[in-house]
C-alpha positions as CSV (number, residue, x, y, z in Angstrom):
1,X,-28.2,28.9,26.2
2,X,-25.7,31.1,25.1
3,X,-25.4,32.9,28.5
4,X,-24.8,30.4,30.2
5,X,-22.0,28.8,27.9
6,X,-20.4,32.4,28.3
7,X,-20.8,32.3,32.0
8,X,-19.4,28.9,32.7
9,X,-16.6,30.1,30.6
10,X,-16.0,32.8,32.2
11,X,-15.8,31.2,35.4
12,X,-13.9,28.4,34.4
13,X,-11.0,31.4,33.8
14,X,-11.8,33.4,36.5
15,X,-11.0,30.1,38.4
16,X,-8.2,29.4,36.3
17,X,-6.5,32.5,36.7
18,X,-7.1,32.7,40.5
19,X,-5.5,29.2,40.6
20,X,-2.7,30.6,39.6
21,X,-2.5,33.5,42.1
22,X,-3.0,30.5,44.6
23,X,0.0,28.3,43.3
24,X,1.9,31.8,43.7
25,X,1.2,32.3,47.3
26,X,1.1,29.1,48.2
27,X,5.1,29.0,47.1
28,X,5.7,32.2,48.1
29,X,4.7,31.2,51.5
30,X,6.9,28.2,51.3
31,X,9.9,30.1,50.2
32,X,9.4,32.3,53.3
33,X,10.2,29.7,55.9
34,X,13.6,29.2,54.2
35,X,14.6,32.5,55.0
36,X,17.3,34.2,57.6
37,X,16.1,36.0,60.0
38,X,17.2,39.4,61.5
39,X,15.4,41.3,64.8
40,X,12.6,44.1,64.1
41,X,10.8,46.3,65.9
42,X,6.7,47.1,65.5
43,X,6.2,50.7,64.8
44,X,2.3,50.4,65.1
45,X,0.0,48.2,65.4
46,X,-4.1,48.6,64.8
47,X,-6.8,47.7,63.4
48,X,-8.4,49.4,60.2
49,X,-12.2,49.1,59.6
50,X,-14.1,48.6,55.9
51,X,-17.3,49.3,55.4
52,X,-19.1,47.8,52.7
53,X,-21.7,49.2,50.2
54,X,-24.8,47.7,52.6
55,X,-22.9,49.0,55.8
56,X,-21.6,45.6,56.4
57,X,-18.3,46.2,58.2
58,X,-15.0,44.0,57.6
59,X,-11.5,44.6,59.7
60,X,-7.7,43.6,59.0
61,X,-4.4,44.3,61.4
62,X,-1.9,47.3,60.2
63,X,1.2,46.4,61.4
64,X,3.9,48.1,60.6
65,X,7.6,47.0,61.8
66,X,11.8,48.2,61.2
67,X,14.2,46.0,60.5
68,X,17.8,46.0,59.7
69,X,19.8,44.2,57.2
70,X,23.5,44.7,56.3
71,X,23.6,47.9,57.7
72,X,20.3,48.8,55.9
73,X,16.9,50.1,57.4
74,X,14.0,48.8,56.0
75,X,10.2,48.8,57.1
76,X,7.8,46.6,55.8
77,X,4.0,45.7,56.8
78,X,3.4,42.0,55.4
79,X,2.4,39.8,58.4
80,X,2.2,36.8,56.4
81,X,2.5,36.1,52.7
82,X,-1.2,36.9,51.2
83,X,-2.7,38.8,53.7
84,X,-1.6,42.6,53.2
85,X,-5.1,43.1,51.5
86,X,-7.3,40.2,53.3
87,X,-10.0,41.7,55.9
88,X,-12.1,39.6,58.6
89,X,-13.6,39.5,61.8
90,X,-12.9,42.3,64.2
91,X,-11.8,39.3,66.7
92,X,-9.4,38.1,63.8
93,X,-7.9,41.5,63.2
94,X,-7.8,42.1,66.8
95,X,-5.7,38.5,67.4
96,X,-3.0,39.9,64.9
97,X,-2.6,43.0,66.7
98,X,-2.7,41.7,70.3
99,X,0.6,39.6,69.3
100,X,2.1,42.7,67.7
101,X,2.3,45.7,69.8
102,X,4.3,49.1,69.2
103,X,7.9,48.6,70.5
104,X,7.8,44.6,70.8
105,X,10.8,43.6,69.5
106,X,10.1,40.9,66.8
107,X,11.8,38.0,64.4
108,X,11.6,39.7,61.1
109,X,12.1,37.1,58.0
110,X,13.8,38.6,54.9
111,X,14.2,37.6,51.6
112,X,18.1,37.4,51.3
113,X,17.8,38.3,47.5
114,X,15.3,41.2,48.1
115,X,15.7,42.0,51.5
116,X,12.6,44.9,51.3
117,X,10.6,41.7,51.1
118,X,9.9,40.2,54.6
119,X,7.0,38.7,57.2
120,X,6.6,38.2,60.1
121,X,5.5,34.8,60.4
122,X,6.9,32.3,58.2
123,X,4.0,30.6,56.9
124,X,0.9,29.6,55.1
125,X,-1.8,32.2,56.0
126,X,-5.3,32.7,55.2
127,X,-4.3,34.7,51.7
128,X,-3.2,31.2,49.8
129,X,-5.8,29.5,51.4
130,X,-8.5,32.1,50.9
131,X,-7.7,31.9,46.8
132,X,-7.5,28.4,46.8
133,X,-11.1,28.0,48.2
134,X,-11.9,31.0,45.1
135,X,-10.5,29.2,42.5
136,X,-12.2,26.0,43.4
137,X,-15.6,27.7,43.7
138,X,-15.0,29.6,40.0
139,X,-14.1,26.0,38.6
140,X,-16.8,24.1,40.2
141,X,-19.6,26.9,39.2
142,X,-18.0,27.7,35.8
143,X,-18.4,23.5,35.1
144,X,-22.0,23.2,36.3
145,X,-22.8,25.7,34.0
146,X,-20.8,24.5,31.0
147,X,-22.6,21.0,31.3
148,X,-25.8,22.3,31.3
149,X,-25.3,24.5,28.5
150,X,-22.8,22.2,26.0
151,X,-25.3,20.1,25.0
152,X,-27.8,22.7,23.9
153,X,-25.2,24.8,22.3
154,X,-23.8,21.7,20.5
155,X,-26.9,21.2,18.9
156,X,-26.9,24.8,17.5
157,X,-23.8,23.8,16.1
158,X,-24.4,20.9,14.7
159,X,-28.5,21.5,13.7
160,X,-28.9,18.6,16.0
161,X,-32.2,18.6,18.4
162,X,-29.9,17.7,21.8
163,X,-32.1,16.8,25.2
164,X,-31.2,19.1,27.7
165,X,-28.8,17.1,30.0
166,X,-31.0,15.3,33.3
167,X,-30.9,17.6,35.8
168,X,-30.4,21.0,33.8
């Protein structure tokens, strides 16, 4: 009863708090499709395997690109906003780096108030969505477990004899 009051809670803020990181991206990403843009060029360009702890592997695109603002070099290697970190398919990673080879010249968007923040593509990507989709699960999960456990540990509480809820 308890543990399972604790663990909807806990997954009510673990929801909570990756809602936040969400809204974050999510105007992040909007903020970066206001912003100038200068030429770049990609330095490299590959894709970096994970393995997992059951051998399971996972992929994401390095791409790593020079631009130039105000008479200032900088390199960055965000792609979009959110998916430094995010890993895949091998044929997702590999999509990333076919459209970013070494020596393209690319757009390179900047942020004009930090301009060692930049992307390349302007845009939601699968980072804001990818935490949105989280933070829904945690809050959905967290809830089911919170209904089925209120009414028992209410009647602790209380000293009330409470019906598990139909359904628990």
């Amino acid at each position: 009863m308890w543990v399972g009051f604790l663990v909807g809670v806990a997954f009510v803020a673990l929801g909570v708090y990756l809602g936040g990181l969400a809204l974050r991206s999510w105007r992040q990403a909007r903020e970066t499709t206001r912003w100038p843009r200068t030429e770049g060029e990609i330095l490299e360009s590959w894709v970096e395997s994970k393995e997992d702890s059951e051998g399971d592997l996972s992929y994401r695109p390095v791409i790593r690109y020079r631009y130039q603002v105000a008479d200032q070099s900088f390199e960055g290697d965000l792609v979009s906003v959110g998916a430094r970190n995010l890993y895949g398919s091998f044929g997702w990673a590999q999509g990333a780096v076919d459209r970013y080879s070494e020596g393209d010249s690319v757009d390179v968007y900047f942020d004009p108030q930090e301009p060692a923040q930049a992307v390349l593509e302007p845009e939601v990507g699968r980072g804001p969505v990818a935490l949105t989709f989280l933070a829904l699960l945690g809050l959905v999960i967290g809830m089911v477990l919170l209904r089925s456990a209120v009414p028992a540990v209410w009647g602790v509480i209380t000293g009330a004899v409470v019906a598990p809820a139909a359904g628990a």
